[in-house]
OpenMM code with the backbone's topology and positions (N, CA, C; nanometers):
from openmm import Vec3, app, unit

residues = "UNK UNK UNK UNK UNK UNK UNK UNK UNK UNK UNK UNK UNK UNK UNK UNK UNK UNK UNK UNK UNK UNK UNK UNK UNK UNK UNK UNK UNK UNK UNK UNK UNK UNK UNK UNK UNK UNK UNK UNK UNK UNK UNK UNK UNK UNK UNK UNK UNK UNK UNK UNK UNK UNK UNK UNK UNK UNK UNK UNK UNK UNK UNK UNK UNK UNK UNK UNK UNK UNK UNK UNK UNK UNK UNK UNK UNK UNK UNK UNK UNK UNK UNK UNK UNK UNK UNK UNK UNK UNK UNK UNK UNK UNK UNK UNK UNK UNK UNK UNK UNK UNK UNK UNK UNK UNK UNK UNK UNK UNK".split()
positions = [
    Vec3(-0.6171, -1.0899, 1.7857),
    Vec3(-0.6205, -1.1321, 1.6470),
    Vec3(-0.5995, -1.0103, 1.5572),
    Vec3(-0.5048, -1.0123, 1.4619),
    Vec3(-0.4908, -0.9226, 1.3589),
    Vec3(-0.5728, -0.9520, 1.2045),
    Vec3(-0.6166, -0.8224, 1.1574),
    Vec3(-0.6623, -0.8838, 1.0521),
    Vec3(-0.5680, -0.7972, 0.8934),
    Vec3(-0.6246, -0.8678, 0.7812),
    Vec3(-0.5375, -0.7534, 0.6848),
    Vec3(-0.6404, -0.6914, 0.5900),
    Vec3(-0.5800, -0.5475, 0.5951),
    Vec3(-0.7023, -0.4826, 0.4916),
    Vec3(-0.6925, -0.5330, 0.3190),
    Vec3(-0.8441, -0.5487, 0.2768),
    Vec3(-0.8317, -0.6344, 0.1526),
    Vec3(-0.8012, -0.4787, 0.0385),
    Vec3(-0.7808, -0.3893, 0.0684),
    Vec3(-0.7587, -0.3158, -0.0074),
    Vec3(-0.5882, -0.2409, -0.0085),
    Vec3(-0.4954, -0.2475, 0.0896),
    Vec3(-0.4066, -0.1902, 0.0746),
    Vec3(-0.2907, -0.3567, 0.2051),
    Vec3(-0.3531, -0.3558, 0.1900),
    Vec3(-0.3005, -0.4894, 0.2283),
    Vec3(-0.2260, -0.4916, 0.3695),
    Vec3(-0.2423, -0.4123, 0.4524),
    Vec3(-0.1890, -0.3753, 0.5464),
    Vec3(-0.2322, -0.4962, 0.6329),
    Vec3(-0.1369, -0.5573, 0.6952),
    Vec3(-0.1494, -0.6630, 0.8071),
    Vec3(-0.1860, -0.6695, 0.9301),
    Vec3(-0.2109, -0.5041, 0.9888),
    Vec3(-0.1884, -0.5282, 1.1317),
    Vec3(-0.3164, -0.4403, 1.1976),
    Vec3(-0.4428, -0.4648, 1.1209),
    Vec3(-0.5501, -0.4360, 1.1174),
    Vec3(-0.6332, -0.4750, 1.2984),
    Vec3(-0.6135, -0.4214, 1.3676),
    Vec3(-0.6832, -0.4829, 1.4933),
    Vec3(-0.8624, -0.5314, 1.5008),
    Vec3(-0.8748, -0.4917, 1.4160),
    Vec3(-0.9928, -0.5493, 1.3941),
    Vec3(-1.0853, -0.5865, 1.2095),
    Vec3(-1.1441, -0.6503, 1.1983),
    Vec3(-1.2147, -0.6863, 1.0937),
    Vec3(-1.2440, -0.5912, 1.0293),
    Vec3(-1.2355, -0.5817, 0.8702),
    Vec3(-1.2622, -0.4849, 0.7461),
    Vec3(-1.4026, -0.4678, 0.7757),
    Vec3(-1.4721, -0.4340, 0.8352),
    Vec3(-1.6310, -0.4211, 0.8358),
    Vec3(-1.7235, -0.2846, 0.9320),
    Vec3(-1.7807, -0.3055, 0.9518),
    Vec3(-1.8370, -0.2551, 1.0073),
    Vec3(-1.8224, -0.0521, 1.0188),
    Vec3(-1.7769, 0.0169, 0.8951),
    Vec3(-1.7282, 0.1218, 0.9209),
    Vec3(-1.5966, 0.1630, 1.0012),
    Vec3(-1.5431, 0.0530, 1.0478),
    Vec3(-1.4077, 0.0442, 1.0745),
    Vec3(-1.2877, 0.1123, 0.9276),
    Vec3(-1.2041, 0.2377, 1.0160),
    Vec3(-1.1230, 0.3059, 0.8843),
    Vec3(-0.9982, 0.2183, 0.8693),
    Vec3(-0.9279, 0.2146, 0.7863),
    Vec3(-0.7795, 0.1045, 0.7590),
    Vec3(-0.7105, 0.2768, 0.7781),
    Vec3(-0.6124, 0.2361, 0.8832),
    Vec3(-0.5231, 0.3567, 0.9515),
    Vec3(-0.4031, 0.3665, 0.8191),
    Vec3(-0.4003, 0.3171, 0.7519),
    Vec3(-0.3077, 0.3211, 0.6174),
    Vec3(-0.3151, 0.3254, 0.5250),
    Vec3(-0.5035, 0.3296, 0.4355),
    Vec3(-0.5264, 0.3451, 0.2928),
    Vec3(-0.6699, 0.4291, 0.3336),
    Vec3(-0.6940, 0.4825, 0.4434),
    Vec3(-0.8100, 0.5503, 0.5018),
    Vec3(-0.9458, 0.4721, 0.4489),
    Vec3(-0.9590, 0.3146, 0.3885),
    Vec3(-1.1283, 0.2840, 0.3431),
    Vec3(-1.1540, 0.2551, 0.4652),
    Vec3(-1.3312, 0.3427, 0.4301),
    Vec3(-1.3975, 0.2671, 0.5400),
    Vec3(-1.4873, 0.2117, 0.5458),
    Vec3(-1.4631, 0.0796, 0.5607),
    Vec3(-1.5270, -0.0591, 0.5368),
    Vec3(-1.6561, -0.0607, 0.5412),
    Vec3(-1.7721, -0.0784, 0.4866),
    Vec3(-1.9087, -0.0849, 0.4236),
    Vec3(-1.9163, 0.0724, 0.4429),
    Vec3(-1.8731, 0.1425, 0.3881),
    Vec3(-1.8795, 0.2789, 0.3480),
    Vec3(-1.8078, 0.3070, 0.1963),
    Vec3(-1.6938, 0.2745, 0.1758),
    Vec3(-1.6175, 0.3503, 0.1027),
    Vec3(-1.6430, 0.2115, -0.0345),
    Vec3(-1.6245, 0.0939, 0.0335),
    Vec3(-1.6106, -0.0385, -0.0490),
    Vec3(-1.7802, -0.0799, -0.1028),
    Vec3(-1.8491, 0.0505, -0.0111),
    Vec3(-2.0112, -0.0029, -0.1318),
    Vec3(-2.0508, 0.0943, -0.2170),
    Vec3(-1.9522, 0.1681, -0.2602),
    Vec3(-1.9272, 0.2142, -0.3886),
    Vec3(-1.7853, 0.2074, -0.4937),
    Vec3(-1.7118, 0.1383, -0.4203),
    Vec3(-1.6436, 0.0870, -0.5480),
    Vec3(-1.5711, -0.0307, -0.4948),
    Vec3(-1.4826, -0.1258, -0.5759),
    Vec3(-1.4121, -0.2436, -0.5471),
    Vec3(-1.2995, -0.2159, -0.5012),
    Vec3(-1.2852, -0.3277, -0.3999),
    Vec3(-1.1232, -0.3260, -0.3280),
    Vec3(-1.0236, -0.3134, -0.4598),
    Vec3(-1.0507, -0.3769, -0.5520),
    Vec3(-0.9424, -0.3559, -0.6473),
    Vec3(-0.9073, -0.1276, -0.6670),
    Vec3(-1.0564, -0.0940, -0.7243),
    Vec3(-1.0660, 0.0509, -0.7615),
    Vec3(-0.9916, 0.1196, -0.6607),
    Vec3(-1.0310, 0.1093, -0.5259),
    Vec3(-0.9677, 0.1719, -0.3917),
    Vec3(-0.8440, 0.1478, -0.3728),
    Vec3(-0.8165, 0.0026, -0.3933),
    Vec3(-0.6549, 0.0033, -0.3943),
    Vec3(-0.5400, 0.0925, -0.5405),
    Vec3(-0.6415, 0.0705, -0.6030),
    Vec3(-0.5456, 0.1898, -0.7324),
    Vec3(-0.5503, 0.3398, -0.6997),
    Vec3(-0.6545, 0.3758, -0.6334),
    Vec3(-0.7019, 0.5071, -0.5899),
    Vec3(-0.5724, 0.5258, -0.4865),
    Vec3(-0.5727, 0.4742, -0.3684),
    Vec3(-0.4708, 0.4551, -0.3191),
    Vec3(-0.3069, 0.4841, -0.3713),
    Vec3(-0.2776, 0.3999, -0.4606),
    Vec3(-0.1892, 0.4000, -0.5209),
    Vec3(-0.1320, 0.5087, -0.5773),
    Vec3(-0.2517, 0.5792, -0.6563),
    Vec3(-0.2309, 0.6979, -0.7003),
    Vec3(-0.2194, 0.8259, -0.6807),
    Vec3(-0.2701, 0.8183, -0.5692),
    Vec3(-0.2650, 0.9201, -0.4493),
    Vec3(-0.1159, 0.9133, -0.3980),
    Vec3(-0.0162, 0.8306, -0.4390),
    Vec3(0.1227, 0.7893, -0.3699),
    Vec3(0.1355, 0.7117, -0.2574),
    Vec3(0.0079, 0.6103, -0.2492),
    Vec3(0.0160, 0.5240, -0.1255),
    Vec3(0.0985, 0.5622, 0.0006),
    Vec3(0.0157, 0.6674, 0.0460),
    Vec3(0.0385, 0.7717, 0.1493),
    Vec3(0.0012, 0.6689, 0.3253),
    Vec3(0.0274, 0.7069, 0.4033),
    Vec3(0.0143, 0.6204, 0.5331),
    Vec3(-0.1060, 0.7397, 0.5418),
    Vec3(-0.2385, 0.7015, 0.6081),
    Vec3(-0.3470, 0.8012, 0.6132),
    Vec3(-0.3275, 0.8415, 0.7896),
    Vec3(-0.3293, 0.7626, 0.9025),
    Vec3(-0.3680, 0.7920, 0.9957),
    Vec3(-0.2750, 0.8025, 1.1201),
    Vec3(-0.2156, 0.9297, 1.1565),
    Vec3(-0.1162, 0.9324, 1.2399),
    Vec3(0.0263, 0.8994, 1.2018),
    Vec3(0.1047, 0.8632, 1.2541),
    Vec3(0.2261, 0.8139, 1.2012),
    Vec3(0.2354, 0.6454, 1.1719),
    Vec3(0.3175, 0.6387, 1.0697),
    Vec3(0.3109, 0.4778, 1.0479),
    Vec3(0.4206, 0.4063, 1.1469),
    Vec3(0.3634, 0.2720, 1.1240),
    Vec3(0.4296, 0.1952, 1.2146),
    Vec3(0.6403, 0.1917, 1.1939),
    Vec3(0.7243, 0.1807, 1.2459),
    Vec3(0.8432, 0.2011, 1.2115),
    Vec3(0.8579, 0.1015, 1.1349),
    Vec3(0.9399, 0.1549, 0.9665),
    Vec3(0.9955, 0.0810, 0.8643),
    Vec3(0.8789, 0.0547, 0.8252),
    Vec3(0.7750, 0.1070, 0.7861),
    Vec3(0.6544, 0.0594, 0.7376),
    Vec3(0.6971, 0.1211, 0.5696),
    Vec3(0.6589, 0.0355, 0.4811),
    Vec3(0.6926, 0.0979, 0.3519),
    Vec3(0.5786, 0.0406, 0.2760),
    Vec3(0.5225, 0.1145, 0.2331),
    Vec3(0.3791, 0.0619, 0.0738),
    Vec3(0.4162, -0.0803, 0.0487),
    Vec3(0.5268, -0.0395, -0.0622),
    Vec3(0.6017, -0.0822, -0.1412),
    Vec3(0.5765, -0.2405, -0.1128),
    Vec3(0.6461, -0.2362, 0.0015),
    Vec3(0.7149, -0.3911, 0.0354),
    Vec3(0.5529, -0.4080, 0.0933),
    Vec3(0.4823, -0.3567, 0.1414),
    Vec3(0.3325, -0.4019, 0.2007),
    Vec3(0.2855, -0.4775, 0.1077),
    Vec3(0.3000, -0.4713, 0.0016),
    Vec3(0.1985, -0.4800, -0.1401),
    Vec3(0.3234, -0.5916, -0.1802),
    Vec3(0.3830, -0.6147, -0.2134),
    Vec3(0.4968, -0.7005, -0.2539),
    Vec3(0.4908, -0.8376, -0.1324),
    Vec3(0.4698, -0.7969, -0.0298),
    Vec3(0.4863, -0.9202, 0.0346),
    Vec3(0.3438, -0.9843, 0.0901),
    Vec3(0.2190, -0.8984, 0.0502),
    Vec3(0.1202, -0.9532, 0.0176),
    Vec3(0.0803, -1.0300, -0.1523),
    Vec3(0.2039, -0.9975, -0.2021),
    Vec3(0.1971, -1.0927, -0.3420),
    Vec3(0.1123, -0.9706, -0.4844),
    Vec3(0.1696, -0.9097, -0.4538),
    Vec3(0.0437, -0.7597, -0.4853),
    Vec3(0.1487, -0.6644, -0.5552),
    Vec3(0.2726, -0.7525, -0.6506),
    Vec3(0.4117, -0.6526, -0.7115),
    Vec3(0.3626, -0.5812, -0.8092),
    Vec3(0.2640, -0.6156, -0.8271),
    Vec3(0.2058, -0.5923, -0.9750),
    Vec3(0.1821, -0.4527, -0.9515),
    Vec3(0.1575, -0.4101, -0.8349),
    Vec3(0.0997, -0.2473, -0.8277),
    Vec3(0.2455, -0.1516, -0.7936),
    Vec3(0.3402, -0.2583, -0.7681),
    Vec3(0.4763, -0.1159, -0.7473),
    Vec3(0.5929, -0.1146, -0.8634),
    Vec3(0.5368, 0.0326, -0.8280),
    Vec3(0.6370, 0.1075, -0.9327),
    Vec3(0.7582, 0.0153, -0.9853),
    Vec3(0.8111, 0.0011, -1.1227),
    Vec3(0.8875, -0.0571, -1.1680),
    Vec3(1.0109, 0.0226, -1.1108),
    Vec3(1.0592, 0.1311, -1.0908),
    Vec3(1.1537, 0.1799, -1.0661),
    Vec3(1.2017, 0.1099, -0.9047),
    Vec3(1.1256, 0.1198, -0.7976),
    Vec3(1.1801, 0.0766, -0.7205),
    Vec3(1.1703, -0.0916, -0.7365),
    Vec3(1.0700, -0.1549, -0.7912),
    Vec3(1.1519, -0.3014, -0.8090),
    Vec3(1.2810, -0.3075, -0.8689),
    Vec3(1.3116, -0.2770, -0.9443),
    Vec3(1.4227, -0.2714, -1.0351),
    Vec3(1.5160, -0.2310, -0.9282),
    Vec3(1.5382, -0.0894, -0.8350),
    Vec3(1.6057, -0.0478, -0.7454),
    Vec3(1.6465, -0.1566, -0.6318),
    Vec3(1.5303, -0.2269, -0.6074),
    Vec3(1.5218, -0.4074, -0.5231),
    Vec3(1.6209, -0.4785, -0.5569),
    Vec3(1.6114, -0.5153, -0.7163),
    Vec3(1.6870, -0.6103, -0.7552),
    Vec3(1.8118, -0.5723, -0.7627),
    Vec3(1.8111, -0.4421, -0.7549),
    Vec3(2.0188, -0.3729, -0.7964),
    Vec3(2.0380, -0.4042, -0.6873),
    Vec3(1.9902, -0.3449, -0.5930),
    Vec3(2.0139, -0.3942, -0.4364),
    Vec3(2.0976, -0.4875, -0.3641),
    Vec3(1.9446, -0.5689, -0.4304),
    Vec3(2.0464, -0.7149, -0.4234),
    Vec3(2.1480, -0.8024, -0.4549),
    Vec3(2.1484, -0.7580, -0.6150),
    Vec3(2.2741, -0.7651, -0.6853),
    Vec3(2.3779, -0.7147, -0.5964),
    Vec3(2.4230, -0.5986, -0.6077),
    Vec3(2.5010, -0.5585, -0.5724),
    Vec3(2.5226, -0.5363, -0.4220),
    Vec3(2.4483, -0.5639, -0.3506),
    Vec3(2.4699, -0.6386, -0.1796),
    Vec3(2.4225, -0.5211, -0.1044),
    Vec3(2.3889, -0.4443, -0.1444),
    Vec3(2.3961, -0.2942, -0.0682),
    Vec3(2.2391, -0.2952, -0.0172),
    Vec3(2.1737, -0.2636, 0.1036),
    Vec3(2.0555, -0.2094, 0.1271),
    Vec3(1.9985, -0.0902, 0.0961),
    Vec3(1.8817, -0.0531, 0.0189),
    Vec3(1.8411, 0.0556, 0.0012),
    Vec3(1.7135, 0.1003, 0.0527),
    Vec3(1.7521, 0.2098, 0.1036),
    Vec3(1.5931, 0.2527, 0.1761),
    Vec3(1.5099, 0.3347, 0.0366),
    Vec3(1.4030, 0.3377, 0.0144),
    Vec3(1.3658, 0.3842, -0.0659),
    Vec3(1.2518, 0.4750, -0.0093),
    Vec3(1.1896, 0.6343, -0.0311),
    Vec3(1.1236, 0.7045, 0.0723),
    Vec3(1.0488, 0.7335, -0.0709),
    Vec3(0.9664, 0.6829, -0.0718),
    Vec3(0.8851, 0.7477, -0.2394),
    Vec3(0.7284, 0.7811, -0.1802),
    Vec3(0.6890, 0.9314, -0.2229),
    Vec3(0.5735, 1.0087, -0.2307),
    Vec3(0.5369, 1.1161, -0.3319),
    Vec3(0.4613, 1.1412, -0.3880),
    Vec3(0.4416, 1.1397, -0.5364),
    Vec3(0.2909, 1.1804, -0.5218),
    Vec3(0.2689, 1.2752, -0.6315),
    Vec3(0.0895, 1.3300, -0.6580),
    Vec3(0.1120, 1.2891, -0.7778),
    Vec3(0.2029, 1.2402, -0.8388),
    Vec3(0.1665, 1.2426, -1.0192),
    Vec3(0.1496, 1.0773, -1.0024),
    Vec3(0.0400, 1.0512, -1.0196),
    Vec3(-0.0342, 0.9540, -1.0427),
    Vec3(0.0428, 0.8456, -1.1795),
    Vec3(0.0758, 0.9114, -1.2723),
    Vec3(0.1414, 0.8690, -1.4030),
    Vec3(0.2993, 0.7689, -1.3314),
    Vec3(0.3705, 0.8339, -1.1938),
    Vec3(0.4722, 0.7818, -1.1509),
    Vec3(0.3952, 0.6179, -1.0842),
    Vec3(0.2927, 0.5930, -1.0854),
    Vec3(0.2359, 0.4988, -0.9384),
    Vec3(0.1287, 0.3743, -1.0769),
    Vec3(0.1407, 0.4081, -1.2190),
    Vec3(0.0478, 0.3710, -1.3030),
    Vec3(0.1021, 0.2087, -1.2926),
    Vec3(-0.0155, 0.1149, -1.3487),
    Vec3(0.0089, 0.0105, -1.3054),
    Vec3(0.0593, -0.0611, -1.4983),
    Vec3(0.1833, -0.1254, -1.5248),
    Vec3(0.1836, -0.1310, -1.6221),
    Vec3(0.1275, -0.2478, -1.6812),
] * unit.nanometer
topology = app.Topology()
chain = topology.addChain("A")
for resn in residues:
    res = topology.addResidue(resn, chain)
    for name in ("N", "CA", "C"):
        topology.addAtom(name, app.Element.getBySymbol(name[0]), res)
C-alpha cells in the first residue's frame, strides 16, 4: 500500500504520515515537524526553500511542479512554469523544466 504525504503531496509514500516517519521528498517528520506547524505552513516552507527532493536521489522524472499540480495543488506553482505548460502545449513541443531557486520571492504563492 502506498500512501501520499499531506504536505508535499508526494504519492509514493511506503508507509503512513505518522509515527515520526520522514517524507523522502519534503523531509516532514510526521508527529514531529506537523506538531508545530500546519501541513499547509510546511508545505509553503517547502516551497520556498525551492521544493528541493530532500532524501537521496528522486525517483526518475520526478518534478515538484507537476507533484503539486496533479495533486490539484496549482495554486502553489510558480506562474512562470504554468504559463511555460500552457505554451507547451500550444505550441506542441515538450518542455522539461529543471527549476531550483533560494529566492523564496521566485516560489511566492500569488
Amino acid at each position: 500500500m502506498k500512501f501520499r504525504c499531506p504536505v508535499c503531496m508526494f504519492p509514493d509514500l511506503p508507509y503512513a504520515p505518522a509515527d515520526y516517519h520522514i517524507c523522502p521528498c519534503c523531509s516532514t517528520e510526521f508527529g514531529n515537524d506537523d506538531a508545530h506547524f500546519s501541513h499547509f505552513q510546511l508545505r509553503e516552507m517547502w516551497i520556498g526553500g525551492g521544493a528541493q527532493w530532500f532524501f537521496g536521489n528522486p525517483p526518475a522524472h520526478w518534478n515538484a511542479w507537476m507533484q503539486l499540480i496533479n495533486a490539484g495543488l496549482e495554486m502553489y506553482v510558480p506562474k512562470f512554469y504554468t504559463d511555460l505548460q500552457t505554451q507547451s502545449r500550444t505550441v506542441g513541443q515538450p518542455t522539461e523544466i529543471r527549476y531550483r531557486t533560494e529566492d523564496p520571492e521566485l516560489c511566492a504563492v500569488a
